[in-house]
C-alpha positions as CSV (number, residue, x, y, z in Angstrom):
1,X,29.5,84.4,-40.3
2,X,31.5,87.1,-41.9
3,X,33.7,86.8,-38.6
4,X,34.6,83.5,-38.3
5,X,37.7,82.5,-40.3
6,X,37.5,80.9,-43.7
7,X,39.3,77.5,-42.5
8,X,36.7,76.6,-40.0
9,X,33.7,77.5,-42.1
10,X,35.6,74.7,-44.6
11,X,36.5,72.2,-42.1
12,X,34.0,72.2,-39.2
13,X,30.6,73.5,-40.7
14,X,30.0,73.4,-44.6
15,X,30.8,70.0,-44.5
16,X,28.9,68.8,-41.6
17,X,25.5,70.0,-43.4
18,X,23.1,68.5,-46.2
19,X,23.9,68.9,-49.5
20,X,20.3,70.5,-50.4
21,X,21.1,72.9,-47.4
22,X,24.9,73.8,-49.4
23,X,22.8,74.1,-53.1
24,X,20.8,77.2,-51.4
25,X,23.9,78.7,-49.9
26,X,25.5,78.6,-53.1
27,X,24.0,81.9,-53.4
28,X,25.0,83.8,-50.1
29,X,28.3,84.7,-52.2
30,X,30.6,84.4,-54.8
31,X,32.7,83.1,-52.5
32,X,30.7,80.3,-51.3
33,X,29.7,79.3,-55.1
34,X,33.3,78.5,-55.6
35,X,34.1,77.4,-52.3
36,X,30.9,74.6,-52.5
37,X,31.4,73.9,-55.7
38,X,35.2,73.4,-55.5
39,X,36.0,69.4,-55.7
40,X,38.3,69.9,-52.8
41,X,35.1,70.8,-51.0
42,X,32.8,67.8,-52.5
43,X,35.1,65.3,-51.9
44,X,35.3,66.7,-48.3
45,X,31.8,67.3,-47.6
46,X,31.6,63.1,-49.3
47,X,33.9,61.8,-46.9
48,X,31.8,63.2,-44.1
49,X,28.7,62.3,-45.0
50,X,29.8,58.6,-45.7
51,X,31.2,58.1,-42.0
52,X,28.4,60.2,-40.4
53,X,25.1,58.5,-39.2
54,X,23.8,62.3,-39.7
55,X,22.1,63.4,-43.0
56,X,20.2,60.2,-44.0
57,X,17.5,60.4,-46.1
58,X,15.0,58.4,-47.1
59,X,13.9,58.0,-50.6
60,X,10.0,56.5,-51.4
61,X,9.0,55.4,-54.8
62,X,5.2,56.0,-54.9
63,X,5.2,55.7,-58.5
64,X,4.2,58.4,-61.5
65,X,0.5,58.2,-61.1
66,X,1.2,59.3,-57.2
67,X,3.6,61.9,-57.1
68,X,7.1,59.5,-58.3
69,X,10.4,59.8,-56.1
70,X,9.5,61.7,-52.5
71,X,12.9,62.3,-50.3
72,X,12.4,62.6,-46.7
73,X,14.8,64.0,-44.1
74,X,15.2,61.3,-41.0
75,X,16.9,63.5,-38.8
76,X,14.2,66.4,-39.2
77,X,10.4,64.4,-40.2
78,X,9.0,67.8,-39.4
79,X,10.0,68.8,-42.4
80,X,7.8,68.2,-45.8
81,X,8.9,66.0,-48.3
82,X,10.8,67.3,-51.6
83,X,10.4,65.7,-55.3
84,X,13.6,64.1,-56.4
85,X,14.8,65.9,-59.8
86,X,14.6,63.2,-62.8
87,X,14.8,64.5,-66.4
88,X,11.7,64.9,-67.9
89,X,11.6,62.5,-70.7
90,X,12.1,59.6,-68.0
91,X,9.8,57.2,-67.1
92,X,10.9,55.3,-64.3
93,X,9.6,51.5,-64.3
94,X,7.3,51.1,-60.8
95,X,9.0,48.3,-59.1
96,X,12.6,48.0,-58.2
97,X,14.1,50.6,-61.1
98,X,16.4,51.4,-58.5
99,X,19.1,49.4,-59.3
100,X,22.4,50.5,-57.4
101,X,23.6,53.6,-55.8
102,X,27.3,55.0,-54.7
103,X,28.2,58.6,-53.2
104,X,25.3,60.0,-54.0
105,X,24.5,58.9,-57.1
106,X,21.3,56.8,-58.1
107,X,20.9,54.0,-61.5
108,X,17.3,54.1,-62.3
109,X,15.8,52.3,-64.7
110,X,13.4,53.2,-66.9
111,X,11.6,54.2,-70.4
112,X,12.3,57.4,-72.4
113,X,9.2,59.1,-72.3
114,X,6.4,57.7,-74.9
115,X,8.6,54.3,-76.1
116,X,9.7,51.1,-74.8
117,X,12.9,51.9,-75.3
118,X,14.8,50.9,-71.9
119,X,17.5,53.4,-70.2
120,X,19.1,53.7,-67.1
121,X,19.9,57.2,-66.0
122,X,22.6,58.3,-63.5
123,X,21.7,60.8,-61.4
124,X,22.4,62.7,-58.7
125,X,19.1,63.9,-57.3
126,X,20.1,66.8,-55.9
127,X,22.3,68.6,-58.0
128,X,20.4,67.7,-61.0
129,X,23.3,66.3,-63.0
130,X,22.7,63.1,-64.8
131,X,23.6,60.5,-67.6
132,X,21.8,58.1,-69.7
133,X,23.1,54.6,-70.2
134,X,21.7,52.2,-72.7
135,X,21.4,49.1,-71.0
136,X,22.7,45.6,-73.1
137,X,19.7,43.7,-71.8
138,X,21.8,42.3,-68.9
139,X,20.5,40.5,-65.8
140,X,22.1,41.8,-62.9
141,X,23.5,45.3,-62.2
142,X,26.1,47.0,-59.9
143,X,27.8,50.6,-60.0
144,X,30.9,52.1,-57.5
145,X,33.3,54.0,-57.1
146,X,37.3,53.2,-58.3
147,X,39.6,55.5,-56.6
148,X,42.6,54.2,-58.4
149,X,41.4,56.0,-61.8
150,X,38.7,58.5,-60.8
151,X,36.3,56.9,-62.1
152,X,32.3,55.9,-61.6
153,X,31.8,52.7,-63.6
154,X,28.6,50.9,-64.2
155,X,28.6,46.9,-64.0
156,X,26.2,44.4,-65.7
157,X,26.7,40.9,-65.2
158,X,25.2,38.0,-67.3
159,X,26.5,34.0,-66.9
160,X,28.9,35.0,-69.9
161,X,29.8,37.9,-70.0
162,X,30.6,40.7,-67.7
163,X,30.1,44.7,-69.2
164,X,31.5,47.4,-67.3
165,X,31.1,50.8,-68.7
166,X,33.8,53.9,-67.3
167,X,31.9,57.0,-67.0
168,X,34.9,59.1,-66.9
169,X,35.9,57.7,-70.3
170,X,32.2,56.8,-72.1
171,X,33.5,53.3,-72.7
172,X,32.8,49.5,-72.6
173,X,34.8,47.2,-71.8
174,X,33.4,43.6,-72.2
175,X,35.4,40.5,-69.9
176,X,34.2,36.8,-69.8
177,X,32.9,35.6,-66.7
178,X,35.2,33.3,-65.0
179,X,34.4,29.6,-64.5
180,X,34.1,29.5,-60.6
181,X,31.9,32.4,-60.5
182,X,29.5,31.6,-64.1
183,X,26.5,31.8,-61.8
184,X,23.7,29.2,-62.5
185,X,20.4,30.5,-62.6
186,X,21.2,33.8,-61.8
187,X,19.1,35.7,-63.7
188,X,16.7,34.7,-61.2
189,X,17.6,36.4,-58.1
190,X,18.9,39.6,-56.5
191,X,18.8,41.9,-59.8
192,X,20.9,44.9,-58.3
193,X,24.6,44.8,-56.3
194,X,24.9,45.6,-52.7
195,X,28.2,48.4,-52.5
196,X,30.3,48.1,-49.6
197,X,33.4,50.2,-49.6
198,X,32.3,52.2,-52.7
199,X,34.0,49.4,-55.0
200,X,33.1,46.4,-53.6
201,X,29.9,44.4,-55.7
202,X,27.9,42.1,-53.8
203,X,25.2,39.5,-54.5
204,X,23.8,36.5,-52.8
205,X,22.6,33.4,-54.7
206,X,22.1,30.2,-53.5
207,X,24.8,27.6,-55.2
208,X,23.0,24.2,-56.4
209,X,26.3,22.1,-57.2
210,X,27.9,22.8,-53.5
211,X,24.5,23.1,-52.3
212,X,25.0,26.1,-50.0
213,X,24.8,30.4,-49.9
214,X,27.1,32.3,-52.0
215,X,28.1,36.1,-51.3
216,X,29.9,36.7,-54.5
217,X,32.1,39.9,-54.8
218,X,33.3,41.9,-58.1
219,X,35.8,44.1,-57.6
220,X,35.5,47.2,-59.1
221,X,39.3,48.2,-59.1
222,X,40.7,45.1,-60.7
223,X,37.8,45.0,-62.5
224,X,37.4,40.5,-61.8
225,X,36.0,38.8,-59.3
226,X,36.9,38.9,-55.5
227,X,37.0,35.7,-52.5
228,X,33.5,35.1,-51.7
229,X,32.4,37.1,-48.3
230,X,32.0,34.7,-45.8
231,X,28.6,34.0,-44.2
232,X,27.7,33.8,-40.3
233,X,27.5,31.4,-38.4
234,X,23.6,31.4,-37.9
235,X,21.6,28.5,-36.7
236,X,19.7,27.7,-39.9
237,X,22.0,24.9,-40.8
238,X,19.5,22.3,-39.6
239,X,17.1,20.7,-41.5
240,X,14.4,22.1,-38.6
241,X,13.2,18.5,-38.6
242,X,12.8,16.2,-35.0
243,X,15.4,13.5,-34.1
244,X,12.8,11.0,-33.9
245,X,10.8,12.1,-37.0
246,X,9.8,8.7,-39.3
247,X,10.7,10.3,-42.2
248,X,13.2,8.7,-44.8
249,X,16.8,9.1,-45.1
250,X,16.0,10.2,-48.7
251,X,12.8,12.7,-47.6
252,X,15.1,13.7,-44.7
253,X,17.8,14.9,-47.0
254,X,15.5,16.5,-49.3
255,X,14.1,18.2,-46.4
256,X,17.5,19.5,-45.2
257,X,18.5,20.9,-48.5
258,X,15.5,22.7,-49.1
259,X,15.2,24.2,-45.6
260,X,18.8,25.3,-46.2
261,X,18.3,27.3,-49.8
262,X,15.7,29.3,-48.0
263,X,17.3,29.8,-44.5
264,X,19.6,32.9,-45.8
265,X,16.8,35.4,-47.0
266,X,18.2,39.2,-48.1
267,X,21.3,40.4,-48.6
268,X,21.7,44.3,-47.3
269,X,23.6,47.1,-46.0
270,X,22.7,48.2,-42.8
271,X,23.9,51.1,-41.2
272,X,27.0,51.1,-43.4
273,X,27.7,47.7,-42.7
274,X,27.0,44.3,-44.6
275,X,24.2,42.7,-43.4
276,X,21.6,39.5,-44.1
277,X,18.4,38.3,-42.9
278,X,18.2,34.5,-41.6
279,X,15.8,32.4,-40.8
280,X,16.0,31.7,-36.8
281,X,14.9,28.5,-36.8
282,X,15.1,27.9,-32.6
283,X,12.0,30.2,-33.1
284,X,9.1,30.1,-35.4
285,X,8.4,32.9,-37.8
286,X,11.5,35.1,-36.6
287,X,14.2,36.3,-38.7
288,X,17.9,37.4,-37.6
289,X,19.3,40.5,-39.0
290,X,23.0,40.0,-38.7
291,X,26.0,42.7,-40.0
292,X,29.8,42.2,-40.7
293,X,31.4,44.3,-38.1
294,X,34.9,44.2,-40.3
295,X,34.1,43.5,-43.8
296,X,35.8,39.9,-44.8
297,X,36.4,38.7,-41.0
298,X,33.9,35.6,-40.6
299,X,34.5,36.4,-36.9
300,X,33.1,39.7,-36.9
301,X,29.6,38.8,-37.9
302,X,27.4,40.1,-35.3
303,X,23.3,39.4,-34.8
304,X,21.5,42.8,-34.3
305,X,18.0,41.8,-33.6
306,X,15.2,39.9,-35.4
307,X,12.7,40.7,-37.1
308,X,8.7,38.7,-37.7
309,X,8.6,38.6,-41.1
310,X,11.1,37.5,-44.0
311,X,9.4,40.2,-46.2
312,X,10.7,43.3,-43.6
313,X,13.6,45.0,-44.8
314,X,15.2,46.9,-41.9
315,X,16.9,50.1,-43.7
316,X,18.2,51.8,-40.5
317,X,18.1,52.8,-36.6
318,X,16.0,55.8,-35.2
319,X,18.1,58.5,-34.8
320,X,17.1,58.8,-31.0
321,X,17.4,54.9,-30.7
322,X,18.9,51.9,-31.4
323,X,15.5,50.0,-30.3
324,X,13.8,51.6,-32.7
325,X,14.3,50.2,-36.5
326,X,12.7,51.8,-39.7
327,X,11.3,48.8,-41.8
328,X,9.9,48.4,-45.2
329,X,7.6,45.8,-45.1
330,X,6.3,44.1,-47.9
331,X,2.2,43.8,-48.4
332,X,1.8,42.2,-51.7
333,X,3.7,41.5,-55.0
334,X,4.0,45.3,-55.7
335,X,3.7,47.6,-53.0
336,X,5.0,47.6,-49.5
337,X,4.4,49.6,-45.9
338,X,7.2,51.8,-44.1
339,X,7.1,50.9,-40.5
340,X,9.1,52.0,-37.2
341,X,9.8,47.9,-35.1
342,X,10.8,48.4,-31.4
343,X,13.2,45.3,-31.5
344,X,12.6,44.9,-27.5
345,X,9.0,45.2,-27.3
346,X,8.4,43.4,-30.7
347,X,5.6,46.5,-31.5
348,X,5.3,47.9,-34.8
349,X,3.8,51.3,-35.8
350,X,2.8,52.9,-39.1
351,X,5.6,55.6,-40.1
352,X,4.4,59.2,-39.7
353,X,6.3,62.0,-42.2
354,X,4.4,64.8,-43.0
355,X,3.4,64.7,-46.1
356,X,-0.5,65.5,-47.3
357,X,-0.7,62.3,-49.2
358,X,0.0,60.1,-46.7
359,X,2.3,57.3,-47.2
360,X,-0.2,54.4,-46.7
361,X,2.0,52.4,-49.6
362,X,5.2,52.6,-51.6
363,X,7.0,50.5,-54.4
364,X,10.1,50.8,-52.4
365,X,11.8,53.3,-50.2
366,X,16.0,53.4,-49.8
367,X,17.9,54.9,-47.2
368,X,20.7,57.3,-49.1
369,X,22.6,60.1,-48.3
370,X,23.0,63.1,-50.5
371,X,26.4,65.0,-52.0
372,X,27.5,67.4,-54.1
373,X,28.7,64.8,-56.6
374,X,29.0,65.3,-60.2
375,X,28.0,63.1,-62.8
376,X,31.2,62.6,-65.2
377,X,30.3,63.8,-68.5
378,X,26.6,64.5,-67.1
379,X,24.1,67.5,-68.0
380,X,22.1,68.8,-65.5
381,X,18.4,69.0,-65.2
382,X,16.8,72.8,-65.5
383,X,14.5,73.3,-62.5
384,X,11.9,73.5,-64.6
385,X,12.0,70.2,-66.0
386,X,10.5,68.9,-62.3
387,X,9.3,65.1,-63.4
C-alpha cells in the first residue's frame, strides 16, 4: 500500500469501499485520518456510493425488546449483522419511526428515554454523529439535500402550513401551503417523503375533487412546490367490471371510482429510481412494480415485474440477479417477513442472514447506503453509549 501513489489510493480505492470499512482505517495513519476525514474525500466517496449498485445495506427494525436497528451487508450476508449507533436516551417508536433518509443520514422518530416527549434525531449510523429535532406535531415529513446552500433541511408538511428547518443554520422557516397543493385528507396517508435526486420530496395521495392519483413534489431548493410527477400508463384505469354486467349507471360509476382510488398502491424508490406498485387488473391478485427511467418523462415509465401481494414491498435486486428481488412482505398490522421473489418463477423463499436470532419478523427493514457524512451542528455518539 505504502507503494502505490497517493492519487490512486484517493481516486480508485478509498472511495470504492464501505464507509464502516473507511471508520477502521482511520487508524492505519495519520495520513489516512485526514485523508478520510477530509470533505474533499466524503463528498467523493458520497458521490460514489450514490451511483454505485455496490455497498447496499439493509437496515431491520426488530424493535427494543429484540435487539433495535440490525444493519446487514447485501453484497457480503456471510457476514454478521452490526447494531446501528443511536444515542442512548432514544427510544425509537416500533412502527415506521423511520421517517426519511438522504446521503446517509436517517430521521427517526422517537421518545427521549423515560417521557412522552416526541423527537426526531438525525443521525448518521455510522459515524455516530447526530441531531435532535423537536418535531411541531406535523403530519407528514421529508428531509434532502440543497446543494445551492450546503445545506440538510428537514420538511414537515400539514394542509396549512409548511415548516422547513435548515440544519446548517438551526432555523425555521414557516411558508403557507399553496392552494393547488392544500392536500385534503392528508394526514391520512404516506406519513414520510420519498427523495429522488437528494432534493426532490415526493408523496402520493389520492385526489377526491379530480378524482384521480397525485404524485406531489416539494422542492427542496426553491423551497415551494414542484409540477406533479406524472403517473404511468398502467392498466388499472378500468372499473374491472364486465361489459354486459346489469349493474346501474350510478353503481357502475361508483364502482369505477372506487376501483380507481385503490389501483395505485405504494409509492417507492427502487433501485435509485421512482417507482409504484399497481394493481394489474388483466390478472387477479398481481401487482405491477413500475420505475421512472428519467425522472419527469411520462414516457420513461417502465414495468419491472409484479409482484402477488399489494402488501410486498420490493426494496432491491440480488446482487447476482435481476430475477431475484428482496421483498418485505407485510404479515399483520405491525410486523412484516423479509423475503427473496424469483419474478420468473413466481417462488418465494424466507431471507437467510446470519444472524443467531433469526429474522422470523421485523417492524420494517430499508435498503440504505452508508457515508462518511456529517451531521451539521451534530455531536457524536461515544461508543459506549451502544442503544
Amino acid at each position: 500500500m505504502a507503494n502505490l501513489p497517493l492519487d490512486l489510493i484517493l481516486e480508485e480505492i478509498l472511495p470504492k469501499l464501505p464507509a464502516k470499512s473507511l471508520l477502521r482505517f482511520k487508524c492505519v495513519s495519520k495520513i489516512f485520518k485526514t485523508l478520510i476525514s477530509s470533505s474533499n474525500f466524503i463528498n467523493h466517496h458520497l458521490r460514489h456510493s450514490l451511483s454505485s449498485v455496490k455497498n447496499r445495506l439493509l437496515i431491520v427494525n426488530r424493535g427494543v425488546e429484540h435487539g433495535g436497528f440490525l444493519s446487514f451487508d447485501l453484497d457480503s450476508p456471510q457476514i454478521p449483522p452490526s447494531p446501528l449507533l443511536l444515542p442512548n436516551d432514544f427510544i425509537p417508536f416500533p412502527r415506521k419511526c423511520i421517517v426519511a433518509s438522504c446521503d446517509g443520514l436517517l430521521i427517526i422518530k422517537g421518545t427521549k428515554y423515560g417521557t412522552n416527549l416526541a423527537r426526531l434525531v438525525v443521525v448518521n449510523p455510522f459515524t455516530g454523529f447526530y441531531r435532535i429535532i423537536l418535531p411541531n406535531s406535523y403530519f407528514n415529513y421529508g428531509f434532502g439535500y440543497d446543494p445551492h446552500t450546503d445545506d440538510y433541511k428537514f420538511l414537515e408538511i400539514d394542509t396549512v402550513h409548511i415548516r422547513i428547518y435548515s440544519l446548517m443554520n438551526n432555523s425555521s422557516n414557516f411558508i403557507a401551503n399553496s392552494s393547488d397543493n392544500v392536500i385534503e385528507n392528508f394526514t391520512g396517508h404516506r406519513k414520510f417523503a420519498i427523495v429522488v435526486n437528494r432534493h426532490l420530496c415526493h408523496w402520493l395521495y389520492w385526489c377526491h375533487l379530480q378524482e384521480k392519483h397525485r404524485i406531489v413534489c416539494f422542492d427542496l431548493c426553491t423551497e415551494n412546490w414542484a409540477k406533479d410527477v406524472p403517473l404511468p400508463n398502467y392498466n388499472g384505469n378500468g372499473s374491472g367490471l364486465e361489459p354486459g354486467s346489469s349493474l346501474h349507471f350510478a353503481d357502475r360509476l361508483f364502482e369505477t371510482c372506487r376501483n380507481k382510488k385503490f389501483d395505485v398502491i405504494n409509492l417507492t424508490v427502487f433501485e435509485g429510481c421512482l417507482s409504484v406498485l399497481t394493481r394489474n387488473m388483466s390478472c387477479d391478485g398481481n401487482f405491477d412494480v413500475w420505475i421512472m427511467k428519467d425522472y419527469g418523462v411520462a414516457e420513461s415509465w417502465v414495468k419491472l415485474f409484479s409482484v402477488p401481494d399489494e402488501l410486498s414491498v420490493p426494496l432491491c435486486y440480488s446482487t447476482r440477479s435481476t430475477s431475484k428481488v428482496l421483498v418485505w412482505k407485510m404479515k399483520d398490522r405491525n410486523k412484516g417477513q423479509l423475503i427473496w421473489y424469483n419474478v420468473r418463477d413466481r417462488k418465494s423463499k424466507k431471507v437467510e442472514i446470519r444472524d443467531v436470532h433469526g429474522i422470523r419478523s421485523s417492524y420494517n427493514a430499508y435498503v440504505f447506503k452508508g457515508s462518511l457524512v456529517t451531521v451539521p451542528g451534530g455531536q457524536q455518539i461515544r461508543r459506549n453509549e451502544l442503544h
